[in-house]
C-alpha positions in Angstrom: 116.0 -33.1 -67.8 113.9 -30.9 -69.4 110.2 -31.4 -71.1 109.6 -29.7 -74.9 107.9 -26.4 -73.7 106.3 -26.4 -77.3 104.2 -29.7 -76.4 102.8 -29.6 -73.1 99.0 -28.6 -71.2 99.0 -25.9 -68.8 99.4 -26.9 -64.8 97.6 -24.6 -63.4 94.9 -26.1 -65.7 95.0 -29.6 -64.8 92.3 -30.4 -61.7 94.6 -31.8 -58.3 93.8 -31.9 -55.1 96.8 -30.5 -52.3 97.3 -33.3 -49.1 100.3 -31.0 -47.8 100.0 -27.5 -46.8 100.6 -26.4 -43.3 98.2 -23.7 -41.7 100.5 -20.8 -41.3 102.7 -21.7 -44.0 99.9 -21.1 -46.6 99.8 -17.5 -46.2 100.7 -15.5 -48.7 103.6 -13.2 -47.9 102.1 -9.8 -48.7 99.5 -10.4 -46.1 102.1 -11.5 -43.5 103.8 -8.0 -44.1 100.5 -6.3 -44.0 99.2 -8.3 -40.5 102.9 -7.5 -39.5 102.1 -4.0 -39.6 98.4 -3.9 -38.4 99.6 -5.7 -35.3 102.8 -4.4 -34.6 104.8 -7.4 -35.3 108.4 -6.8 -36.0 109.3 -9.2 -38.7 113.0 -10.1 -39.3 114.6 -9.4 -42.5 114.6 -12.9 -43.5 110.8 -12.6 -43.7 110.7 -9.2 -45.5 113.8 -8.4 -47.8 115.4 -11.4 -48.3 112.4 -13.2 -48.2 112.2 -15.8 -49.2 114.8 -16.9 -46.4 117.6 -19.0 -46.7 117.4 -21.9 -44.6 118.5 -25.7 -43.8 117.0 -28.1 -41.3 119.1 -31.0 -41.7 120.9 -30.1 -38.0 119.3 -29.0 -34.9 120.5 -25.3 -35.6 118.9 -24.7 -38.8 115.4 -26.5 -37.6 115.4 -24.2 -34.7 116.1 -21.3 -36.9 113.3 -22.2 -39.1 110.6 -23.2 -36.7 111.6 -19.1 -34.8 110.4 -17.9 -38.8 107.3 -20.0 -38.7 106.4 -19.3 -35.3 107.0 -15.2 -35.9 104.7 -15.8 -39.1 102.1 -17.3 -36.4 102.6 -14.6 -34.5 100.9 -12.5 -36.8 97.1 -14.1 -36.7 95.8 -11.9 -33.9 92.1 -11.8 -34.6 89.4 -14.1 -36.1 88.8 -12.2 -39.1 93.3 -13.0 -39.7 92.3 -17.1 -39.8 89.5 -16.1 -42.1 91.5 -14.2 -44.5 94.2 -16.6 -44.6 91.8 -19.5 -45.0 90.0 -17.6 -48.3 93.5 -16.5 -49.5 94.9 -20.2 -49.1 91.4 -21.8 -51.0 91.8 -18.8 -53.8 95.8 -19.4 -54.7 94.4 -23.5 -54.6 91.7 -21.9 -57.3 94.0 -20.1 -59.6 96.4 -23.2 -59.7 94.0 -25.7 -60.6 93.3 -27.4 -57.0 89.9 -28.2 -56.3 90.3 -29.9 -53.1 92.8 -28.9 -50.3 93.5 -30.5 -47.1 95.0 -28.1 -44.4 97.2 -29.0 -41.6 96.4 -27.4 -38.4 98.0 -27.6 -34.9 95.2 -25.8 -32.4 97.7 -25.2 -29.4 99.7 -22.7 -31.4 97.0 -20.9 -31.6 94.6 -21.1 -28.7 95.8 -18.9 -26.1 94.6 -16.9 -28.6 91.2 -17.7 -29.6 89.8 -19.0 -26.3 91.2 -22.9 -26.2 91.0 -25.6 -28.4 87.6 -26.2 -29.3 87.1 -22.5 -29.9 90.1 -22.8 -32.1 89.1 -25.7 -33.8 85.5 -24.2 -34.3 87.1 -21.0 -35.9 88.8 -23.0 -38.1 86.4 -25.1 -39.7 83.8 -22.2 -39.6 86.5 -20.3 -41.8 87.4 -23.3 -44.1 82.8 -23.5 -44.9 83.0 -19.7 -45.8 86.4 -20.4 -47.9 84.9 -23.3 -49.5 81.4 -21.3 -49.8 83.6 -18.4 -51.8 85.8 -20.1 -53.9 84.2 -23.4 -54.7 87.7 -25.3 -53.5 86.6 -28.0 -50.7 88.4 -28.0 -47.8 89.0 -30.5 -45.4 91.2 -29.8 -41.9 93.9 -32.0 -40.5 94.5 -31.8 -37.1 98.3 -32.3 -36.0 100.1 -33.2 -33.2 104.1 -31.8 -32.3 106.4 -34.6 -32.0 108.3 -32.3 -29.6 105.3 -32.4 -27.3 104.2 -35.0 -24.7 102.2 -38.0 -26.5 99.3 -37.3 -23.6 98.9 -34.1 -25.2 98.7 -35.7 -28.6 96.0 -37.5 -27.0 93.9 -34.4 -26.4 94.2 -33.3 -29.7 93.0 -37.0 -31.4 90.6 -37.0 -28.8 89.6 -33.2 -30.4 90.0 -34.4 -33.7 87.7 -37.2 -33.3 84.7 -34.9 -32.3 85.0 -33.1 -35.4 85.3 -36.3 -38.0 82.5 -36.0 -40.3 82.6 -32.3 -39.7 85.2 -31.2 -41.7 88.1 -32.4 -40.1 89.4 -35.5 -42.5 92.6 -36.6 -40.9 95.0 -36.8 -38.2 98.8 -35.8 -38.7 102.2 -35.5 -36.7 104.7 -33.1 -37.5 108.0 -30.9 -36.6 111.1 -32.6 -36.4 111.4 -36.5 -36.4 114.3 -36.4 -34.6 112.7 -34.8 -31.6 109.7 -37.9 -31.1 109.5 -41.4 -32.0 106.5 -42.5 -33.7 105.7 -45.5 -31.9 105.1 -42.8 -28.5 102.1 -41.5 -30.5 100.3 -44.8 -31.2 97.5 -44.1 -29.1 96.5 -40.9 -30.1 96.7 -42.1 -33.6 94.6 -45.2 -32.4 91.9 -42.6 -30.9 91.8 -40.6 -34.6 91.7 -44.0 -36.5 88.6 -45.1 -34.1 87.0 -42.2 -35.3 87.6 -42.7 -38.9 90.0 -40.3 -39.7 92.9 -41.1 -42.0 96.2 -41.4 -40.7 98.8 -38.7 -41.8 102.0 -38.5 -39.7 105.4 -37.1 -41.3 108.1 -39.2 -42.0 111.1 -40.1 -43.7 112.2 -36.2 -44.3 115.3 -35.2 -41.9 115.5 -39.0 -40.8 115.7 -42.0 -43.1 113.5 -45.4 -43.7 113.2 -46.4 -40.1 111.3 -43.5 -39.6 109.2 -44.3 -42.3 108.8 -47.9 -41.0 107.7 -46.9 -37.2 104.9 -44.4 -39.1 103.7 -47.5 -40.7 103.8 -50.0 -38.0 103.0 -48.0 -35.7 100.7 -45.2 -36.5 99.2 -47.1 -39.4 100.0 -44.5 -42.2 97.1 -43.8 -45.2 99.8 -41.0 -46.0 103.2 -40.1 -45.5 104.4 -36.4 -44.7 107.3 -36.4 -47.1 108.6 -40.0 -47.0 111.3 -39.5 -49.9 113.7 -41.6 -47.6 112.0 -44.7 -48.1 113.7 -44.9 -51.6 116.8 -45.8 -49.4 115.2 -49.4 -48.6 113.9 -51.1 -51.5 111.7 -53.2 -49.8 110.3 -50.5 -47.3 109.4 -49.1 -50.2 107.9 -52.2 -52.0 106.0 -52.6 -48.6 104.3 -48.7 -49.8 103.7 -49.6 -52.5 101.7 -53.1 -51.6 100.0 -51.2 -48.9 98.9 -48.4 -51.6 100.2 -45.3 -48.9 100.4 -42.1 -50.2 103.6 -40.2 -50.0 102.9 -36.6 -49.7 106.0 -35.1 -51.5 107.3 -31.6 -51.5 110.2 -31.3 -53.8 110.4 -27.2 -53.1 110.4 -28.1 -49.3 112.9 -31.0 -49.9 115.4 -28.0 -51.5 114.9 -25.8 -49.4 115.2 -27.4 -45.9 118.3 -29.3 -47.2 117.1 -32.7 -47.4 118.5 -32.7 -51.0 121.1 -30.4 -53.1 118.6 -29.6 -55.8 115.1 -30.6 -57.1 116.4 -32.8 -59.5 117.8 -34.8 -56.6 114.5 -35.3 -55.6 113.7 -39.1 -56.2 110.1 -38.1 -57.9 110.9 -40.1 -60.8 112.5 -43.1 -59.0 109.4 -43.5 -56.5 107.4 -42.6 -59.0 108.5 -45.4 -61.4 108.3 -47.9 -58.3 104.6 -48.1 -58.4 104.3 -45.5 -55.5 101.6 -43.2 -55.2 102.6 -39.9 -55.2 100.5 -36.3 -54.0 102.7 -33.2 -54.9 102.7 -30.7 -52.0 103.8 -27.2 -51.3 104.0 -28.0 -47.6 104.8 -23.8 -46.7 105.0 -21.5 -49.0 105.7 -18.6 -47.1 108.5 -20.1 -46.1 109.9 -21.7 -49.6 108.5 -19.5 -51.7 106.3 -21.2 -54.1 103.2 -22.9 -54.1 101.2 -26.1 -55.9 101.8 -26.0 -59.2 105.7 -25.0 -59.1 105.9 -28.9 -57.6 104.1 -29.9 -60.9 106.5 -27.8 -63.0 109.5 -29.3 -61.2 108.5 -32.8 -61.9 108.1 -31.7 -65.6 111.7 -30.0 -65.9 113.2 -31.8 -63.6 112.4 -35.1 -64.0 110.9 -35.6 -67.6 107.2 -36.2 -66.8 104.8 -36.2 -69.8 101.5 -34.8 -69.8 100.5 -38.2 -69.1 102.6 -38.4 -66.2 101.5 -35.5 -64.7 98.2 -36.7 -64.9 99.0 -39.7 -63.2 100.2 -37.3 -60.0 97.0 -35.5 -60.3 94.9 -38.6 -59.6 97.0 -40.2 -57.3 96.2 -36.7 -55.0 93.0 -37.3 -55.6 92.7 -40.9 -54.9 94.7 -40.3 -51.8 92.2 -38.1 -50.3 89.4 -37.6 -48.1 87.5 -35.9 -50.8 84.1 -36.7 -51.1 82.7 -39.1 -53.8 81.5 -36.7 -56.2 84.2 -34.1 -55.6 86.8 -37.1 -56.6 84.5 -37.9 -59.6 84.4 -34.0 -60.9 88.4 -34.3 -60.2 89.4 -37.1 -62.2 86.4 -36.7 -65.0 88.7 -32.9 -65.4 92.0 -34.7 -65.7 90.8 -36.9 -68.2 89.3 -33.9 -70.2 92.4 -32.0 -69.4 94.9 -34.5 -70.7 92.7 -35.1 -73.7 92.4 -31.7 -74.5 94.5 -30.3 -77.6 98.3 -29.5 -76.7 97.9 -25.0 -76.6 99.5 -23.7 -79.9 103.0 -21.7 -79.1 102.7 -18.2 -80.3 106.2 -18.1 -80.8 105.9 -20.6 -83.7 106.7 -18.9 -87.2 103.8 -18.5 -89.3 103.1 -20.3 -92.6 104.0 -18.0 -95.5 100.7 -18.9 -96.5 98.4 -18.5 -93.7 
């Protein structure tokens, strides 16, 4: 389905805000070759010439093979002055694309062997994410994750963590890798811990497994947000249950493609969940790894999937809406997509001119 190029507002105009964007994953490639280099990483060719890399997640084989990729690309954020540069890169590619609030995902044990433990890496973090914020005018809020593959007392830790830092820029608390390695229900407490402290709920779900995944992160763990959660369009009334309980699903149709959880973007169910009443937050989840960032997701639900200016709108908000943005950063948010979809549709230079102008 494609949308009349001649008719429609630029995306990387339109305010959003970003729910789904992984730590490492938001680094832009060039500076993963150059870190590469300075440190003396090798890099495969997977993340050099043929980037970006082929891959497939949908059996244990290809997830392994991906998670070696984003581990390597870890790899590479030896020093403080890395997170900071990959922080201020992240909040300036959000800038150029229209985001004006992002919410990065974080898991501190991949990292603090390196930075002297978790708190120090948490600390570095945040600090980073004020002088991002500070140079770019993007806010930034920090989800803290727990691994599914790890053991729920060490979720625990992290919530525990997570919970210090609420009202310090750390917004949420999330659970990710692959749902087929860790049950949701394991990880109530730790999400009982972060909820105690006020921070929203954000586990993935309903990617490489289907609705009963969803269902346990909503039971269970009590989910403001879904990671993914494009399988609940397998049960109707799973998803009429979202759609009551107003949960946002953080979808990633690039990520969707690319990890094969469906043959092509258009396969995607964007329109179906969208016309279900469910609130929707377009992510890029890693672009290092796929290849593309924020606003491609926008484009694809345009050429994809047929969605007006209107429409698009409409997915702007819900991002908003469906995060931990502060008050007056949602109201300069939504007062721009109102402007922005009330602003004149941009002349096409490729029209012919009138004989007589």
């Amino acid at each position: 389905m494609q949308a009349d190029s001649l008719s429609v507002r630029p995306i990387h105009t339109l305010p959003k805000a970003h729910l789904h964007l992984h730590f490492t994953g938001s680094m832009r490639h060039s500076t993963l070759v150059e870190l590469a280099r300075r440190h003396g990483v090798h890099l495969p060719d997977a993340l050099v010439e043929d980037w970006p890399p082929k891959l497939r997640a949908t059996d244990e084989r290809g997830w392994f093979r991906f998670q070696r990729l984003y581990d390597i690309a870890r790899s590479v954020l030896r020093e403080p002055d890395d997170v900071r540069r990959l922080l201020l890169e992240a909040a300036e590619d959000e800038a150029a694309e229209g985001s004006g609030w992002l919410e990065i995902q974080v898991d501190p044990s991949g990292y603090a062997h390196r930075f002297g433990g978790l708190t120090p890496t948490v600390e570095l973090v945040l600090d980073a994410a004020r002088q991002a914020e500070a140079a770019t005018g993007v806010g930034i809020g920090v989800v803290i994750a727990a691994n599914r593959t790890r053991h729920p007392l060490d979720a625990r830790t992290l919530a525990r963590l997570a919970a210090q830092y609420a009202g310090r820029g750390v917004v949420g608390f999330g659970l990710s890798n692959d749902e087929r390695r860790g049950r949701a229900y394991e990880f109530e407490g730790a999400f009982r811990i972060a909820r105690r402290a006020g921070l929203l709920s954000t586990p993935h779900g309903g990617e490489l497994l289907g609705p009963a995944s969803v269902r346990e992160c909503l039971e269970f763990l009590h989910a403001d947000r879904l990671g993914h959660g494009v399988r609940a369009i397998e049960d109707p009334a799973l998803l009429e249950r979202i759609v009551e309980r107003g949960v946002t699903l953080e979808v990633c149709p690039t990520s969707n493609v690319a990890l094969g959880v469906a043959p092509s973007a258009a396969a995607v169910p964007v329109r179906a969940l969208f016309e279900a009443g469910a609130r929707l937050a377009l992510g890029a989840d890693d672009p290092l790894l796929f290849g593309s960032r924020l606003a491609r997701q926008y484009e694809l639900a345009r050429t994809e999937h047929g969605f007006t200016d209107a429409e698009l709108a409409e997915l702007a908000r819900a991002s908003v809406h469906g995060s931990a943005a502060p008050s007056e950063v949602r109201r300069r948010l939504l007062a721009g997509i109102d402007a922005w979809l009330a602003s004149p549709v941009p002349c096409d230079d490729r029209m012919p001119q009138s004989a007589f102008s």
